[in-house]
N, CA, C and O of each residue as an XYZ file, in Angstrom:
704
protein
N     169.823    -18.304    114.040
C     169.117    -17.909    112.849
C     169.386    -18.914    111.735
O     170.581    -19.201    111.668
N     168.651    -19.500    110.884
C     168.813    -19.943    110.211
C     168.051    -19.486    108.688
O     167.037    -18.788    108.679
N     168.718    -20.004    107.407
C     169.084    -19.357    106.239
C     167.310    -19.052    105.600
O     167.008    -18.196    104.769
N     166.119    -20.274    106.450
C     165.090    -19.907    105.685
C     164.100    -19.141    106.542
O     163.054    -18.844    105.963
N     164.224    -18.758    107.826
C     163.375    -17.772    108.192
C     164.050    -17.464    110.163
O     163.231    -16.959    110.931
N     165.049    -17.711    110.555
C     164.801    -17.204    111.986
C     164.250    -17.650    112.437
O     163.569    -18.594    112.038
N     164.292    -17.005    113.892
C     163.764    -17.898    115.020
C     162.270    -17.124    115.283
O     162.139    -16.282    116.171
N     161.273    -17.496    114.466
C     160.237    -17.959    114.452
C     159.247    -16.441    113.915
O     158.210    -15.981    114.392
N     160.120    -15.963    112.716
C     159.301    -14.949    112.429
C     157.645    -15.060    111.918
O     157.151    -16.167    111.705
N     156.924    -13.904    111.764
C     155.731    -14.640    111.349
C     155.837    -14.662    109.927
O     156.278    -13.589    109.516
N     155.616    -15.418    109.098
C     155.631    -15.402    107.909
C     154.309    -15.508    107.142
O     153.467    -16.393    107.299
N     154.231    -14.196    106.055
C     153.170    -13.915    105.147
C     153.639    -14.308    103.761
O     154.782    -14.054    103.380
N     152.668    -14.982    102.950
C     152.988    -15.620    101.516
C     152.905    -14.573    101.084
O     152.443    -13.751    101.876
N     153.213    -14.138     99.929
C     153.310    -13.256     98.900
C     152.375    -13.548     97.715
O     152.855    -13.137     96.658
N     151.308    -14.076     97.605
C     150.410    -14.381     96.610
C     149.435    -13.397     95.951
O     148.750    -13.525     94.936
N     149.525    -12.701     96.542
C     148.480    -11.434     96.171
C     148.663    -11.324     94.806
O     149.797    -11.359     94.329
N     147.682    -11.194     94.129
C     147.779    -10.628     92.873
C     147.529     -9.047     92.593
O     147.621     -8.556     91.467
N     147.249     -8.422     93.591
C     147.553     -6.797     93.634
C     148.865     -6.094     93.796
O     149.726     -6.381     94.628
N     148.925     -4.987     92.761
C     150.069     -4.531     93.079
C     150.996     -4.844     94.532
O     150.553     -5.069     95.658
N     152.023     -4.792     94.208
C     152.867     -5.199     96.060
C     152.702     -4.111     97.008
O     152.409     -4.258     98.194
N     152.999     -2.531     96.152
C     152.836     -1.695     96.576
C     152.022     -1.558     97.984
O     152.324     -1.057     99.067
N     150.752     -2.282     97.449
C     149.655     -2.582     98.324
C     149.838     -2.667     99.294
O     149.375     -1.812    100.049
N     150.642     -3.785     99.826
C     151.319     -4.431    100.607
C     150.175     -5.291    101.192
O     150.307     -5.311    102.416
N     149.391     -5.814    100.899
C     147.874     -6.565    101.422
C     148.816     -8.127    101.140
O     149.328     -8.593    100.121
N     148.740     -8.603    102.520
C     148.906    -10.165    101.818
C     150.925    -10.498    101.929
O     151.361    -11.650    101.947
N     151.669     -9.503    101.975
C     153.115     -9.132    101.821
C     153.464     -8.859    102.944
O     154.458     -9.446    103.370
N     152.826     -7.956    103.746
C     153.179     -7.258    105.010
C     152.831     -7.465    105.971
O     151.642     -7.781    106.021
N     153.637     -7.421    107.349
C     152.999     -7.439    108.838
C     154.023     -7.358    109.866
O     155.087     -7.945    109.672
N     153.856     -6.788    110.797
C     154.377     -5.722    111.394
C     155.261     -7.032    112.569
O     154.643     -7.595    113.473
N     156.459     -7.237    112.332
C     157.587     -8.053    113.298
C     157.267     -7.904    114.830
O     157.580     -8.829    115.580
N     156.624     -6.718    115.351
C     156.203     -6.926    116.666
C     154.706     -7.127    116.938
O     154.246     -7.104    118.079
N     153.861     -7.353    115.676
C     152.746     -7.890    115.839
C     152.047     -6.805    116.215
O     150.912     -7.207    116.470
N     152.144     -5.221    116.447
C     151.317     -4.626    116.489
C     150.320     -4.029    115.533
O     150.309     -4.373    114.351
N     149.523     -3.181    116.000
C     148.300     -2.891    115.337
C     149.392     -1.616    113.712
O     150.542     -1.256    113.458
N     148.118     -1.478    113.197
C     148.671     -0.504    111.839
C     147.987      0.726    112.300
O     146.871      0.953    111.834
N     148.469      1.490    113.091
C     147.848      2.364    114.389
C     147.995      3.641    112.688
O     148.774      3.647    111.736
N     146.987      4.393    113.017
C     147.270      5.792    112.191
C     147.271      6.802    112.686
O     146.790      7.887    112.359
N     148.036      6.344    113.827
C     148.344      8.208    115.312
C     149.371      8.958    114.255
O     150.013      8.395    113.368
N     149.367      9.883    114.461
C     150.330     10.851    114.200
C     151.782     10.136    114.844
O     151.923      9.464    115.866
N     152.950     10.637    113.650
C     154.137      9.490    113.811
C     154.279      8.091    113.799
O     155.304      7.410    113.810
N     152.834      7.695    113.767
C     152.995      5.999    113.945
C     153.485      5.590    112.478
O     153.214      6.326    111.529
N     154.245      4.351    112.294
C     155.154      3.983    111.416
C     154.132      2.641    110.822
O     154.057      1.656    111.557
N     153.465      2.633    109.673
C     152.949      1.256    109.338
C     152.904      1.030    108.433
O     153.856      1.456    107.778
N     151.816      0.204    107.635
C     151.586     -0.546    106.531
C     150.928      0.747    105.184
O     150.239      0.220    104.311
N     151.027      1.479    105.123
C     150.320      2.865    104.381
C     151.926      3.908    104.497
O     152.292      4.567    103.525
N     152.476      3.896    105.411
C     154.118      4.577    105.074
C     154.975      3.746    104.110
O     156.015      4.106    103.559
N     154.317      2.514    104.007
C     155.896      1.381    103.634
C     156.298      2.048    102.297
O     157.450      2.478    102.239
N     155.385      2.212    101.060
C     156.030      2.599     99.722
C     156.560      3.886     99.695
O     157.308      4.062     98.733
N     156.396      5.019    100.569
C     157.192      6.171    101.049
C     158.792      5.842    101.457
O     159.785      6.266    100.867
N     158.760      5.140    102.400
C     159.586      4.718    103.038
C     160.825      4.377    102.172
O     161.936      4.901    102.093
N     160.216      3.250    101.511
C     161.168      2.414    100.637
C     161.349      3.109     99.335
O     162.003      2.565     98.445
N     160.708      4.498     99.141
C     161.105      5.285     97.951
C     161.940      5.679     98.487
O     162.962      5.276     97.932
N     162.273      6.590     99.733
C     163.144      7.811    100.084
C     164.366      7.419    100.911
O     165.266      8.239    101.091
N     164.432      5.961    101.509
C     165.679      5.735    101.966
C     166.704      5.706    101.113
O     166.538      5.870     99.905
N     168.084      5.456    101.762
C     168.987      5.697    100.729
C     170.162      4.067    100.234
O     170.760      3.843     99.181
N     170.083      3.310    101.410
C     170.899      2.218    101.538
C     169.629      1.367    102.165
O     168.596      1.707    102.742
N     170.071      0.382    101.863
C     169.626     -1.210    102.219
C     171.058     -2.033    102.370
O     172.044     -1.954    101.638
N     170.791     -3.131    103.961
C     171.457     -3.793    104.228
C     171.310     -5.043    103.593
O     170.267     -5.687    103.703
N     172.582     -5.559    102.727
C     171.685     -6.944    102.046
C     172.693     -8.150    102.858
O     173.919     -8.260    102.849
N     171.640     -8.982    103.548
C     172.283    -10.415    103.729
C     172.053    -11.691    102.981
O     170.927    -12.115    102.716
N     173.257    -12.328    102.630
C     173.720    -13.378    101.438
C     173.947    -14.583    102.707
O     173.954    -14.242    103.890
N     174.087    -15.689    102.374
C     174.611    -16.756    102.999
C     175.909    -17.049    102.250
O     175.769    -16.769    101.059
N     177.329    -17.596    102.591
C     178.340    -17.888    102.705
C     178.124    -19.309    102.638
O     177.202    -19.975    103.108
N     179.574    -19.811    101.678
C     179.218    -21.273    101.303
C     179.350    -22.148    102.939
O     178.820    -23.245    103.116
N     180.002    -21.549    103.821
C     179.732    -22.722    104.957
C     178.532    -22.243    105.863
O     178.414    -22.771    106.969
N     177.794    -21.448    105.534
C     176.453    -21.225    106.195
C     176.967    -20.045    106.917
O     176.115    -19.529    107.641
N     177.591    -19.738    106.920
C     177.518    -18.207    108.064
C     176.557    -16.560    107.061
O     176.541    -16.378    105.844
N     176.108    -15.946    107.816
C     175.137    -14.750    106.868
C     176.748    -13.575    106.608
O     177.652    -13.378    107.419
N     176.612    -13.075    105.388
C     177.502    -11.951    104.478
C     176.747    -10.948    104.778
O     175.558    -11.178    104.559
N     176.971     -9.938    105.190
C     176.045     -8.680    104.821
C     176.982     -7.254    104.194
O     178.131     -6.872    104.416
N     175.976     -6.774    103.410
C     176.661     -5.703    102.924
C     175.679     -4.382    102.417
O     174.574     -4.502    101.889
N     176.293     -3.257    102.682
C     175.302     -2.271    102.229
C     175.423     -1.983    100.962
O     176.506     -2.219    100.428
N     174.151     -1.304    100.050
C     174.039     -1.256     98.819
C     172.690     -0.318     98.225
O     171.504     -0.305     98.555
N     173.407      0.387     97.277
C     172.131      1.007     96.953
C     170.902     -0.145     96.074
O     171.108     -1.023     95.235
N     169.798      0.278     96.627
C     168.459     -0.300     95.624
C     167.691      0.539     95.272
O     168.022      1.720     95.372
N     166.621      0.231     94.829
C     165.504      0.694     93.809
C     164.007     -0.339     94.332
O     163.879     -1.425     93.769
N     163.443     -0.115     94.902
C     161.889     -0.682     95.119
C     160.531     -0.219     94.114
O     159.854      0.771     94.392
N     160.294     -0.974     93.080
C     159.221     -0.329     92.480
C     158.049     -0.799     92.371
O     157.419     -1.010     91.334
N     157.664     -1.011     93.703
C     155.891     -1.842     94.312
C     155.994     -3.378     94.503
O     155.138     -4.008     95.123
N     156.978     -3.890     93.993
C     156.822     -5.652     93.973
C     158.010     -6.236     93.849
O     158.219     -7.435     94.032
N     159.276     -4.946     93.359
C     160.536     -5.889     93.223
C     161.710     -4.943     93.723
O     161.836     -3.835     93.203
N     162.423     -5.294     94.554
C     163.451     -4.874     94.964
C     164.531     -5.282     93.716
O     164.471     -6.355     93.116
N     165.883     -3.844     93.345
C     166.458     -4.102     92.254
C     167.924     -3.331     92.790
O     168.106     -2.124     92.953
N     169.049     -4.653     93.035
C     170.533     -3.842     93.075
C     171.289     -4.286     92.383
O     171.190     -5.485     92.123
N     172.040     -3.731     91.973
C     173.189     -3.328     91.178
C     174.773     -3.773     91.785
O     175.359     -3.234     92.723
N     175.220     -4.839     91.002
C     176.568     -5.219     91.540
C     177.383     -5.559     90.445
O     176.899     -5.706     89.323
N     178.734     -5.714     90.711
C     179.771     -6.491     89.896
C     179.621     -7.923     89.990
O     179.335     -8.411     91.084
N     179.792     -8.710     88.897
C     179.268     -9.913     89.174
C     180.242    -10.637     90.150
O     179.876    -11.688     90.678
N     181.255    -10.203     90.363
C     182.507    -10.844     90.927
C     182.348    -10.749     92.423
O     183.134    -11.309     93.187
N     181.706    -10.303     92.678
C     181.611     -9.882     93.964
C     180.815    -11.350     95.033
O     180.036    -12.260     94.749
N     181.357    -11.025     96.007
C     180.948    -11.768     97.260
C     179.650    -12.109     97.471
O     179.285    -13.247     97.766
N     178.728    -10.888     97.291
C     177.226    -11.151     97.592
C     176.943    -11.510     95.997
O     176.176    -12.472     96.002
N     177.218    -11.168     94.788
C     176.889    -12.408     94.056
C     177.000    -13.895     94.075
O     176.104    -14.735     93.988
N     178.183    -14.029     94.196
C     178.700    -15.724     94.086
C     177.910    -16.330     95.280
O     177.844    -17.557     95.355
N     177.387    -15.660     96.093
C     176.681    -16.094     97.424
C     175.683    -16.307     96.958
O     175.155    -17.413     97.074
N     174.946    -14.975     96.070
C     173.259    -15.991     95.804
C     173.516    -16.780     94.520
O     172.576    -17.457     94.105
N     174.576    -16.784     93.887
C     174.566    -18.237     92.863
C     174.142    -19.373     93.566
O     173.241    -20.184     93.352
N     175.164    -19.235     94.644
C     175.087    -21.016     95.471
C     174.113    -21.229     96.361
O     173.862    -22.335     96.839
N     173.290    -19.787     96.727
C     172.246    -19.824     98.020
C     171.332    -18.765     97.990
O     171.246    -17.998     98.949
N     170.261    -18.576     96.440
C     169.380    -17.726     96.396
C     168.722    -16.748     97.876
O     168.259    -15.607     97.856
N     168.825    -17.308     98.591
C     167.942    -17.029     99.706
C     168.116    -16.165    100.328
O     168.897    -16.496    101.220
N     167.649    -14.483    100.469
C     168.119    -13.262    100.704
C     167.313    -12.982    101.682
O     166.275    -13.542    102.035
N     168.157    -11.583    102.322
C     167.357    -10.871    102.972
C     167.702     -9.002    102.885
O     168.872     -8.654    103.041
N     167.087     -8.386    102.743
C     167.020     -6.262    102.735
C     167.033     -6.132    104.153
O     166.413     -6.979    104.795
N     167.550     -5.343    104.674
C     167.052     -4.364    105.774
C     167.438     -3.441    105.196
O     168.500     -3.313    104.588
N     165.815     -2.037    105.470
C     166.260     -0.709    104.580
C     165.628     -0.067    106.331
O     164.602     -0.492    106.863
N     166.384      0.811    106.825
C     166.013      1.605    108.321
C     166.833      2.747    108.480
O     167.982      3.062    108.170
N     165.842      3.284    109.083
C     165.907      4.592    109.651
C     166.563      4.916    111.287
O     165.859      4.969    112.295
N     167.922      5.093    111.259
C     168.002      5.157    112.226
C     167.265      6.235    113.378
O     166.769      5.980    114.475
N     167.382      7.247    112.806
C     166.653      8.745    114.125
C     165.085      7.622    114.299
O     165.034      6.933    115.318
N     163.946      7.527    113.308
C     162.886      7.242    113.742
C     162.648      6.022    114.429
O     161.664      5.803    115.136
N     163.756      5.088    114.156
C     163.879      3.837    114.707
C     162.582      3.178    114.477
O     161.816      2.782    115.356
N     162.310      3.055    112.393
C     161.845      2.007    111.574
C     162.578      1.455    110.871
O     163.789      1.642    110.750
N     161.758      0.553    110.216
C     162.651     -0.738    109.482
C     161.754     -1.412    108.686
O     160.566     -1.570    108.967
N     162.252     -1.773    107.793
C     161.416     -2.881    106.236
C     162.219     -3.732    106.464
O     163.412     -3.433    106.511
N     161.742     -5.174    106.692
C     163.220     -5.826    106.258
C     162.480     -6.824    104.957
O     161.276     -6.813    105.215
N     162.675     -7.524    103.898
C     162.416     -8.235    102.869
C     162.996     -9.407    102.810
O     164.221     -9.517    102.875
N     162.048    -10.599    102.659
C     162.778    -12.041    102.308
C     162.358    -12.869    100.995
O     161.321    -12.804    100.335
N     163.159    -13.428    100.881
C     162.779    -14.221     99.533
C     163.884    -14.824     98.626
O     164.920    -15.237     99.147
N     163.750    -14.869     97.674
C     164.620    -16.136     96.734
C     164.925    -14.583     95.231
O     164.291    -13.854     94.468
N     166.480    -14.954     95.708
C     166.777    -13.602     94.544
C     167.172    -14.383     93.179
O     167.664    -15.511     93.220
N     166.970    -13.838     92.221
C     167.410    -13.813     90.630
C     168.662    -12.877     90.352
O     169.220    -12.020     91.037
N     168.836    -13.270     89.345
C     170.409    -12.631     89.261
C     170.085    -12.501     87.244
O     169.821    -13.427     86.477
N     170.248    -10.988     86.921
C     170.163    -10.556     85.388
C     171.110    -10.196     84.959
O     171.568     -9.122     85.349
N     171.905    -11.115     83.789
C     172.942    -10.798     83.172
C     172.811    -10.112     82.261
O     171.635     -9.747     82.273
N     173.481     -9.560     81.178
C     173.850     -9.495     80.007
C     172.940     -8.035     79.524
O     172.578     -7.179     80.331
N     172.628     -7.977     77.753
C     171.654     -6.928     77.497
C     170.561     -6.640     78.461
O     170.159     -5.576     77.991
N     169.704     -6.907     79.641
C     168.526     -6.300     79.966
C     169.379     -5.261     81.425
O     168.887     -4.309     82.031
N     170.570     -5.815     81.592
C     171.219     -4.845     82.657
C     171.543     -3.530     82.670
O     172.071     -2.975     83.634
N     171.284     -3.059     81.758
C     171.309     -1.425     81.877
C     169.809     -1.234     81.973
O     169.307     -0.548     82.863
N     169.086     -1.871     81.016
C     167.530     -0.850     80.506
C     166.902     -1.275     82.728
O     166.213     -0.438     83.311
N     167.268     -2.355     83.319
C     166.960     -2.272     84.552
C     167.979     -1.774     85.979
O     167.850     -1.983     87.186
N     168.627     -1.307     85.468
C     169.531     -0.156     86.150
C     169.766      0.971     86.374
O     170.399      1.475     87.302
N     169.040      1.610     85.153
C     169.114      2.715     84.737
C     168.087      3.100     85.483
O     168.619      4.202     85.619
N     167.022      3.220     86.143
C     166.189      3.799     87.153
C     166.786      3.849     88.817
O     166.571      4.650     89.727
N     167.502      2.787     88.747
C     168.212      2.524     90.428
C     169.184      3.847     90.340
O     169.272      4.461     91.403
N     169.978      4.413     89.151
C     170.805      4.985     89.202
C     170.239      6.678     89.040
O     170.892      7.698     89.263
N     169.069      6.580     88.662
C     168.313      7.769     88.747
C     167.520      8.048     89.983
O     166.727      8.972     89.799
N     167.490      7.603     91.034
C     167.061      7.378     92.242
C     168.483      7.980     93.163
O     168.369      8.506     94.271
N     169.425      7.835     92.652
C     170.698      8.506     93.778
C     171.698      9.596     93.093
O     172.760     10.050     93.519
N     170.966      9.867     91.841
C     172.098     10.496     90.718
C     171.384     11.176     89.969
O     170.398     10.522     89.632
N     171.412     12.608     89.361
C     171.379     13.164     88.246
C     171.282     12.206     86.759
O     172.166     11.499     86.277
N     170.267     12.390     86.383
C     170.914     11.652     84.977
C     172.418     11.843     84.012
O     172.913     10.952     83.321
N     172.988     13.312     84.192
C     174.114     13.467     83.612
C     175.435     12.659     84.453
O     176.316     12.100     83.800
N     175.449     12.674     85.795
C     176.033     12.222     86.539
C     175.802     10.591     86.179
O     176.658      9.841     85.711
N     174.664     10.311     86.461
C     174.276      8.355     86.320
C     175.153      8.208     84.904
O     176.257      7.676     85.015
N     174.853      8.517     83.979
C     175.935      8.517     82.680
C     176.831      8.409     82.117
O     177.080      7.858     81.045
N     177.917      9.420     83.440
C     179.182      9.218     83.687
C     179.349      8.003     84.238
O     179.860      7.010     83.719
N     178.706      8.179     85.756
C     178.776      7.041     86.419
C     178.493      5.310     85.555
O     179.484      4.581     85.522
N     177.442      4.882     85.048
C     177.194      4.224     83.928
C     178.533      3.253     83.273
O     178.891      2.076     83.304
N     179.110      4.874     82.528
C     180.499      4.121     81.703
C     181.491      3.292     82.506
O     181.920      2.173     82.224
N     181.760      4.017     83.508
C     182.720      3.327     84.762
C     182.345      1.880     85.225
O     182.913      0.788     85.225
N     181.134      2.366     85.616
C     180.292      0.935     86.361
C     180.690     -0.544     85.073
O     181.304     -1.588     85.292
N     180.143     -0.123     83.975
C     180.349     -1.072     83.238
C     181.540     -1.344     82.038
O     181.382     -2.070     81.056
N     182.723     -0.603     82.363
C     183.778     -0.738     81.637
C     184.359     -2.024     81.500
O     184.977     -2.243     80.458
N     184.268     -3.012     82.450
C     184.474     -4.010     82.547
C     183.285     -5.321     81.807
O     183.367     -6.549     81.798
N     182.328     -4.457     81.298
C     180.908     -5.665     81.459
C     180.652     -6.380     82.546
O     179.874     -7.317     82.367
N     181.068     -6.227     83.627
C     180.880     -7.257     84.880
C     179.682     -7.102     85.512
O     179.326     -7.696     86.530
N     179.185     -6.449     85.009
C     177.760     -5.751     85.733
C     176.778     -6.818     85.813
O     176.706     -7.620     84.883
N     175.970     -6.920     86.880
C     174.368     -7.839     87.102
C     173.465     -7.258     87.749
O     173.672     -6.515     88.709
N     172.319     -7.556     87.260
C     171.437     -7.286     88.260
C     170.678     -8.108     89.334
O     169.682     -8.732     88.968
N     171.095     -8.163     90.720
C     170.550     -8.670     91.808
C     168.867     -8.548     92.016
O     168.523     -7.631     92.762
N     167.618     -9.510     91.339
C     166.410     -9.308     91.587
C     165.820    -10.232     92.734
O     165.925    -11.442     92.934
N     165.020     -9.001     93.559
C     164.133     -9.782     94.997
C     162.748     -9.292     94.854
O     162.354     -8.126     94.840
N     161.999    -10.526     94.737
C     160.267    -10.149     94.774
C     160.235    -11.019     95.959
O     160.491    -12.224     95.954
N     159.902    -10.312     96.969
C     159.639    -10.790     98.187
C     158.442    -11.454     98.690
O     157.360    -10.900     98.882
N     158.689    -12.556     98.868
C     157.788    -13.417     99.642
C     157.431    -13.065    101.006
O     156.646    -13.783    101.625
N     157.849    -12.208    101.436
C     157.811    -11.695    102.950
C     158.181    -10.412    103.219
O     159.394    -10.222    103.127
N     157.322     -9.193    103.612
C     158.076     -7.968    104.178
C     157.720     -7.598    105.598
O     156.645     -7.016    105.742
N     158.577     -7.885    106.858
C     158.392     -7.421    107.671
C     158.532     -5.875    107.971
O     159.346     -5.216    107.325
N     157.673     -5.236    109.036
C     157.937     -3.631    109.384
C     158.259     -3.243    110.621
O     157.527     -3.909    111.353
N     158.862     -2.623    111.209
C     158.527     -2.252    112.861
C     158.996     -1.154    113.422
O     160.161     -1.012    113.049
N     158.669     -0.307    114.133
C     159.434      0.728    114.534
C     158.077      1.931    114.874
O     156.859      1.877    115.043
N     159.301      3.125    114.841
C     158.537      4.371    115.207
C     158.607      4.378    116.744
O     157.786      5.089    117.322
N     159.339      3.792    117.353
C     159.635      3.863    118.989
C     160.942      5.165    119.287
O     162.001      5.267    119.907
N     160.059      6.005    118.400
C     160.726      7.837    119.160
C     160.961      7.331    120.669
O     161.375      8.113    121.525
């Protein structure tokens, strides 16, 4: 595998100027099958469901001698941008300082689907890190709880925000 796409995924540009949500132009299915609409079938019309209601995403970073980091983490998907939440000190930060180049896997194990996301991440310091956090944390938390949680998270100021607008979302699954 290597850091800009694997061994020989298909790759879709991300140019669309329609919402991502859409997924027109973003999406296509890793085993190349059809966007079947049988009952249970898993496709391109589930994806923004999907990626609302899971709970973890696997994120892989590259390591300064090239080997892939992975780590689980909560996110936030809101049609076009994947959004997580870290300490800046951390491993999978200092990784996309030196090597933007990411990848999500968000899956379901029982249904045996999967989103996975690629692209070139941004990293948000300072004042805009709460007003874009504060929804990721309302997605797994009570607002009174996120609040608490909140003060802790950022007692230190170390806080960033990890941003991915994906140039690529693969899908596949639904093999009940």
């Amino acid at each position: 595998m290597t850091p800009r796409g694997g061994r020989g995924d298909k790759r879709v540009e991300g140019n669309d100027p329609r919402p991502r949500d859409e997924t027109v132009g973003l999406v296509e299915s890793e085993s190349g099958g059809s966007d079947s609409s049988a009952p249970g079938a898993f496709g391109r019309a589930q994806i923004p469901h999907f990626l609302a209601t899971r709970r973890n995403a696997v994120l892989a970073t590259w390591r300064k001698e090239g080997s892939p980091s992975v780590s689980p983490v909560w996110y936030l998907w809101d049609g076009s941008t994947f959004r997580i939440s870290s300490p800046s000190w951390t491993a999978k930060v200092q990784n996309i300082r030196m090597n933007p180049n990411i990848s999500l896997c968000i899956d379901d194990a029982e249904a045996g689907c999967y989103v996975s996301a690629h692209g070139v991440a941004s990293i948000i310091e300072g004042e805009r890190v709460r007003d874009e956090t504060w929804p990721l944390l309302l997605k797994y938390l009570h607002e009174d709880e996120a609040a608490v949680r909140w003060v802790r998270l950022t007692r230190n100021n170390t806080r960033v925000l990890i941003l991915l607008k994906p140039d690529r979302l693969m899908w596949g699954g639904g093999f009940r």
